[in-house]
C-alpha positions in Angstrom: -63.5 43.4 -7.5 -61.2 44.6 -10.0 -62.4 45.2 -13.8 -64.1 42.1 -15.6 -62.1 41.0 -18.6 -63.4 42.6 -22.0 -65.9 40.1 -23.6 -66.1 37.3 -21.0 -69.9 36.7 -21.0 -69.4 36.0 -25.0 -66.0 33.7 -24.2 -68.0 31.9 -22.0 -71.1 31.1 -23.9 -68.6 30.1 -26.8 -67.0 28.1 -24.5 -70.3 26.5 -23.3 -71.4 25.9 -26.6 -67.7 24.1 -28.1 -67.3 21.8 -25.3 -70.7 19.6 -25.8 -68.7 17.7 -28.2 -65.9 17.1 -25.9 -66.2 14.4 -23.3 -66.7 16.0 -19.8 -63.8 16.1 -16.9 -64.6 13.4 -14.6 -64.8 15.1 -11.7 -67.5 17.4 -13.4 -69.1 14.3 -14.6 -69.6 12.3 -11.5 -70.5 16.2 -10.0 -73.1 16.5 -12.1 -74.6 13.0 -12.5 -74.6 12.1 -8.5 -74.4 15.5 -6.8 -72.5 13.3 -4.3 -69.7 14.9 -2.5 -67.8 11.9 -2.0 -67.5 10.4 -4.9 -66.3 14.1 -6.4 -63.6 14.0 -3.8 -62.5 10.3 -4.8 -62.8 10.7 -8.4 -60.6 14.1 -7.2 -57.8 12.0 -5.6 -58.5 9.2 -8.3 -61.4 6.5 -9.4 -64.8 5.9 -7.6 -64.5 2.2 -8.8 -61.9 1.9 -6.6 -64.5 2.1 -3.3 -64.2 -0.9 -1.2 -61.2 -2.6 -2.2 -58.1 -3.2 -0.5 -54.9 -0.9 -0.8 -53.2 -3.7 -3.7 -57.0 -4.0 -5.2 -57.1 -0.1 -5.2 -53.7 0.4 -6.7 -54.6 -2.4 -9.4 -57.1 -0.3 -10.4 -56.0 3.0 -10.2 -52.9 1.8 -12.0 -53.8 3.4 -15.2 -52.9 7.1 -14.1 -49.7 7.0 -12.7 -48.3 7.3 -9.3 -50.8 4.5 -8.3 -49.6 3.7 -4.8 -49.5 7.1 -3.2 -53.4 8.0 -4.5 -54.1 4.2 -3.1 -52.9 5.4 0.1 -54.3 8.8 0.2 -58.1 7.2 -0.8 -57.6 4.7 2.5 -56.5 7.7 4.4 -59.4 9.7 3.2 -62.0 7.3 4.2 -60.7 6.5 7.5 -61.0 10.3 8.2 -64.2 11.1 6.9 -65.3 7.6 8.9 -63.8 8.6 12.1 -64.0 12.4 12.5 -67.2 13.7 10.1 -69.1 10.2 10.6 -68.8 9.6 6.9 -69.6 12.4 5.4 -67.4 14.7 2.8 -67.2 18.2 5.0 -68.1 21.3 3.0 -65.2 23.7 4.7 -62.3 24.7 2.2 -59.9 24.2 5.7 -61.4 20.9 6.6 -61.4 19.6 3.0 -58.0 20.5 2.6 -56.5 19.1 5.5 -57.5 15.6 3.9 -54.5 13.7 2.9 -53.8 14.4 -0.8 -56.4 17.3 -1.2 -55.0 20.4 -2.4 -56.7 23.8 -3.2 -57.6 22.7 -6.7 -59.3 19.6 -5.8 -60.6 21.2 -2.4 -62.9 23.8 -5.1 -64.1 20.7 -7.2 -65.6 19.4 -4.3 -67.2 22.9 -3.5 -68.0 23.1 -6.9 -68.9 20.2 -8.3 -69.9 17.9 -5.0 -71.8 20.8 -3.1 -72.8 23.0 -6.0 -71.6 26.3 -4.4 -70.5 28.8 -6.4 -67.5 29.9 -3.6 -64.3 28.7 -5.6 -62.3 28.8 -9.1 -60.7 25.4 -9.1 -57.4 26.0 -10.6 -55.2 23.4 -12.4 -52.6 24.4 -15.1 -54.9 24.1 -17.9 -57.1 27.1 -16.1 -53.7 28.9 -14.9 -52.4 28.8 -19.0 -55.3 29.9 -20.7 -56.0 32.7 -18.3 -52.6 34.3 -19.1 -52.8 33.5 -22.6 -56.3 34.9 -22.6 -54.9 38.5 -20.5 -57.3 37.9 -17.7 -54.0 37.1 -15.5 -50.5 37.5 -15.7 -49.4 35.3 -12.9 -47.0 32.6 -12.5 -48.7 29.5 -10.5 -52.3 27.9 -10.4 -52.6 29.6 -6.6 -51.5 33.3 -8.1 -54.0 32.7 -10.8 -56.7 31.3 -8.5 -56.1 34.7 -6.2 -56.6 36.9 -9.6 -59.1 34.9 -10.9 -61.5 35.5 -8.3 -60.8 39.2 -8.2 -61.4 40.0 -11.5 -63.9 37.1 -12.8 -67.8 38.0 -12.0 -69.1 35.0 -9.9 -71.6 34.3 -11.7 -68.8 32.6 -14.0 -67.0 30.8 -11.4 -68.7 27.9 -11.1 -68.0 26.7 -14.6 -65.1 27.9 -15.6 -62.8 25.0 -14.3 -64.9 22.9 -16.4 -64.8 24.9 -19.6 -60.8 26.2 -19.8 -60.0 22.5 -18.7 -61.8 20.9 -21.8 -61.0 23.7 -24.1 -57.0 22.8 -22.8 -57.4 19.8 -23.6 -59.2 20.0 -26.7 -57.9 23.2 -28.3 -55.4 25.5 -26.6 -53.1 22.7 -26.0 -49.8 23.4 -24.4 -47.6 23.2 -27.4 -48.9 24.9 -30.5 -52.7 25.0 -30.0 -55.5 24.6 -32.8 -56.3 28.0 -33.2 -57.2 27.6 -36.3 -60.7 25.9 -34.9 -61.0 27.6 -31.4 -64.3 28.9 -30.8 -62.9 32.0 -28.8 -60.0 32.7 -31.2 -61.1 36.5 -31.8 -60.9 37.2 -28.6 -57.8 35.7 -27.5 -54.3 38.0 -27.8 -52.9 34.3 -27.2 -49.9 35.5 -25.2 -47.6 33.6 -24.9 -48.2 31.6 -28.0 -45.2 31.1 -30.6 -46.3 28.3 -32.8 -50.0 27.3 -33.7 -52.0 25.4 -36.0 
């Protein structure tokens, strides 16, 4: 493992403490309330209230959050699988999981994460791959590249919540386009490369 960043066990206990006041990722949410694998991969792909229902009922529901009929289609998919070949249960193998339809490497370390509670992955969306860079941890170009650099330079200890903290502190604070950094917690800490404009 390569060096840790300077000062993460202080960025992350800031981080910890400013996002009690911001509602929880979903995903996080469900993790934590149900510790139920399946409903961490749905609520991955799109909404557990949509369980049960046929493909128009699901895409009804799932309407909200755009691009509706394809997440329909890959929740039907999904439980037809886990049905058929894992006799309805969610497996906890990073190649299994993502060979589901629609699951992805970021959604395939939720599920590790926040469905099975291991501390083996660093989900990465683009709210983790951004503040990494502008943090300095990384200085990669995709989610994946970050992901690969993450885990080579961020103690595991830290993995398990760090999705969960950089994604509501992206969406909170270090917003794409001129973040608050006026208010950020971690804002001494931060060489916020990258940043041109912020408030």
């Amino acid at each position: 493992m390569l060096k840790a960043p300077k000062n993460i066990g202080k960025i992350i206990k800031l981080l910890k403490k400013e996002i009690r006041q911001f509602k929880e990722p979903i995903a996080t949410e469900i993790g934590e309330k149900t510790k139920d694998p399946f409903l961490v991969l749905i609520s991955c792909i799109m909404s557990l209230r949509t369980l049960k229902l046929s493909k128009k009922q699901i895409e009804k529901a799932i309407f909200p959050v755009g691009f509706y009929p394809t997440k329909a289609k890959y929740i039907i998919e999904t439980c037809k699988i886990l049905i058929e070949k894992y006799d309805g249960e969610v497996p906890d193998n990073e190649e299994e999981l993502l060979q589901l339809p629609g699951i992805g490497r970021k959604c395939m370390g939720i599920v590790m994460c926040y469905g099975f509670g291991k501390n083996s992955h660093i989900p990465t969306d683009t709210h983790v791959h951004k503040l990494a860079n502008r943090l300095g941890w990384v200085k990669t170009k995709t989610p994946e590249k970050t992901e690969i650099a993450l885990t080579k330079t961020i103690p595991r200890k830290y993995w398990h919540d760090l999705n969960n903290l950089l994604v509501a502190h992206g969406q909170n604070v270090c917003v794409p386009v001129s973040p608050f950094c006026s208010k950020c917690a971690i804002s001494k800490y931060c060489p916020k490369i990258g940043v041109k404009k912020s408030r």
